[in-house]
C-alpha positions in Angstrom: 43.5 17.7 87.8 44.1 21.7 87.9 43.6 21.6 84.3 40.2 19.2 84.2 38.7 21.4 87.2 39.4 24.7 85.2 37.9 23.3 82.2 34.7 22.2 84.3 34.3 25.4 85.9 34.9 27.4 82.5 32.9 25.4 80.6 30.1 25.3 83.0 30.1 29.3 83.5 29.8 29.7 79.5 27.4 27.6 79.3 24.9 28.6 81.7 24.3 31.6 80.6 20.4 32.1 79.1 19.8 31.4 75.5 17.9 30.2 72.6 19.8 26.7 73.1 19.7 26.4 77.0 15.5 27.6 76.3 15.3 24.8 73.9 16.6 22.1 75.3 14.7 23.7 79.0 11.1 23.2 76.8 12.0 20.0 75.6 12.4 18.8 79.2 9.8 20.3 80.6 7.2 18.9 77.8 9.4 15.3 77.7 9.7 15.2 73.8 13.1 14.1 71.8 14.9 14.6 74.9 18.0 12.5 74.8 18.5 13.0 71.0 18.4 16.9 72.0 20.5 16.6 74.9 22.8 14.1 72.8 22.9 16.7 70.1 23.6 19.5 71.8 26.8 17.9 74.1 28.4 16.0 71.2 28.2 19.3 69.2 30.0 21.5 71.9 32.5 18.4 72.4 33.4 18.8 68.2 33.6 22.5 68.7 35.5 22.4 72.1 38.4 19.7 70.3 38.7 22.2 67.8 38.8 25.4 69.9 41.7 23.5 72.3 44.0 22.1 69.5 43.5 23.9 66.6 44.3 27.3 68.8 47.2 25.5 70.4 48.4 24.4 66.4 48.6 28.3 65.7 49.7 29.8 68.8 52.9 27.6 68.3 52.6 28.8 64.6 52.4 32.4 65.0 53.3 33.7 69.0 51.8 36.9 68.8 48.8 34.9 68.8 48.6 34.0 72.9 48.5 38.0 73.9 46.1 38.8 71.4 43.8 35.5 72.0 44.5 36.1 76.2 42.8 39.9 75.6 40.5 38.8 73.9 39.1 36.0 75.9 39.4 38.5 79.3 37.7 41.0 77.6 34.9 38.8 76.3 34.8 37.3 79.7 34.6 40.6 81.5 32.0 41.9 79.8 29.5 39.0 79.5 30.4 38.7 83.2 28.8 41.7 83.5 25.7 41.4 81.9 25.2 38.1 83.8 25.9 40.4 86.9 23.3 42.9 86.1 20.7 40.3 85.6 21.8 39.1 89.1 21.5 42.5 90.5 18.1 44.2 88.4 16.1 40.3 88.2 16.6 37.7 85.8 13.6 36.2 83.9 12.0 33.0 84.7 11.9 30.7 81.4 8.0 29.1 80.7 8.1 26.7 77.4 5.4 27.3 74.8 2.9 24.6 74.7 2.9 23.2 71.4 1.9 20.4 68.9 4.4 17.5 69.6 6.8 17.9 66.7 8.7 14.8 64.6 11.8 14.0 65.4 14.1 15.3 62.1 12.2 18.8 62.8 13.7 18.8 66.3 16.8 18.0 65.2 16.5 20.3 62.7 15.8 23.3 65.1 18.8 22.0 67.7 21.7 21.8 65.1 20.8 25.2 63.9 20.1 26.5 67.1 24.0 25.0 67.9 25.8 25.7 65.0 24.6 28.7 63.8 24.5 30.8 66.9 28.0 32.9 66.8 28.5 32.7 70.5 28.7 29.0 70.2 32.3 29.7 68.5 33.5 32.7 71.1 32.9 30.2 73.8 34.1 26.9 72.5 36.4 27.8 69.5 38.3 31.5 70.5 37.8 31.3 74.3 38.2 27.9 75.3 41.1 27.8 72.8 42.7 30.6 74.6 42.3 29.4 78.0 43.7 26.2 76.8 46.8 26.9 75.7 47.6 28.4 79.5 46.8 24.9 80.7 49.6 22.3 81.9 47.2 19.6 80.2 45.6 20.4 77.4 43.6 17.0 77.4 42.3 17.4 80.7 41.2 20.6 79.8 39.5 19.6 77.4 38.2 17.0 79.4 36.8 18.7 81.7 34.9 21.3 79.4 33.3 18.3 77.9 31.6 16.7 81.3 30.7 20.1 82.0 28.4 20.0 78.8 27.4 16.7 79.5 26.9 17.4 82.8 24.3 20.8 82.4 22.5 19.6 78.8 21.8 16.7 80.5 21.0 18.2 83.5 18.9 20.8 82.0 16.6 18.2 79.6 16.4 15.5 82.4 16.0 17.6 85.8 13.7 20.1 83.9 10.8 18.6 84.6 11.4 18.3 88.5 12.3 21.8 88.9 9.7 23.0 86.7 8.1 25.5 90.1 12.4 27.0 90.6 12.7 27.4 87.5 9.5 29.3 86.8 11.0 31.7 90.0 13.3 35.2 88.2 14.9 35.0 91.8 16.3 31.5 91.0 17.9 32.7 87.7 19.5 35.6 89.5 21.1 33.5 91.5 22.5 31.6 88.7 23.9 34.9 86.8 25.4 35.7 89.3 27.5 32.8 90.0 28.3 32.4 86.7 29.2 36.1 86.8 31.6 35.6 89.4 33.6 32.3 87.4 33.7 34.6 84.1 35.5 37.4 86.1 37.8 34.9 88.3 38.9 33.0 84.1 39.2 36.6 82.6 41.8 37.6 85.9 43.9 34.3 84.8 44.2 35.2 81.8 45.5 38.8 82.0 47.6 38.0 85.6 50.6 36.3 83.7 51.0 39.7 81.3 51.0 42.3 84.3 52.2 40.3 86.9 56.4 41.5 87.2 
């Protein structure tokens, strides 16, 4: 369970963070259009990604050993400084997210816009492919690892989409999304530690 929970909490702290896919899926919720095949979309696309972050990282680090120090610096690094940024939104304000009201769209152009928005975005492969697949090979299970990282996109796309609507006046609040950056400052920080602890500890 060790492993499942640090997947979860991982997962969830990468994918919090503010972007043009969070904002997307965030307008579709708030205006009710597409929503389950955008929320579908989005958590079946991180679930392909994360399978191939955990074992295919795994496959090389067994392959190559020189892999794990370099992947483990890496990943803290990475970690430690998008930590920080989420950390100075928390401390200077964060911005309050308001969708832009317009003309209900068909269905392929949505999808359209959320695979693109998925696949090509290059911190979509940090998180899931090089990070995750760091973390991963540190885990006693790397199924429930994985496992875990894959509720946790369940858990906030759908979130996100369905709860959108409901929380449409604390999400329109900056003070609400400081709080959230810096929570999910504070998970990056306490990931990037594990991973450096077991090359300086004696």
């Amino acid at each position: 369970m060790a492993s499942f929970w640090t997947g979860l909490g991982l997962g969830l702290s990468l994918i919090m963070a503010i972007g043009a896919q969070n904002a997307f899926v965030l307008r579709q919720g708030l205006r009710g259009e597409h929503l389950l095949m955008v929320c579908l979309c989005c958590a079946l696309s991180d679930a392909l990604l994360l399978a191939f972050g955990v074992y295919g990282a795994a496959t090389l680090i067994e392959q190559f050993p020189a892999l794990d120090a370099v992947l483990r610096l890496a990943g803290a690094l990475f970690l430690l400084m998008y930590g920080a940024r989420g950390m100075a939104g928390a401390v200077c304000g964060g911005q309050a997210l308001v969708p832009v009201e317009q003309q209900r769209a068909l269905w392929p152009r949505t999808l359209a816009v959320c695979l693109a928005l998925t696949w090509l975005n290059p911190h979509v492969y940090l998180d899931t492919v090089v990070l995750a697949g760091a973390v991963s090979a540190q885990q006693p299970s790397k199924g429930a690892f994985l496992a875990g990282a894959i509720t946790a996109s369940f858990i906030f796309f759908f979130g996100l989409g369905h709860g959108a609507g409901r929380l449409r006046a604390v999400l329109s609040r900056p003070r609400a999304w400081q709080i959230l950056d810096g929570s999910m400052a504070m998970v990056m920080w306490g990931v990037a530690l594990s991973l450096l602890w077991p090359m300086v500890r004696p």
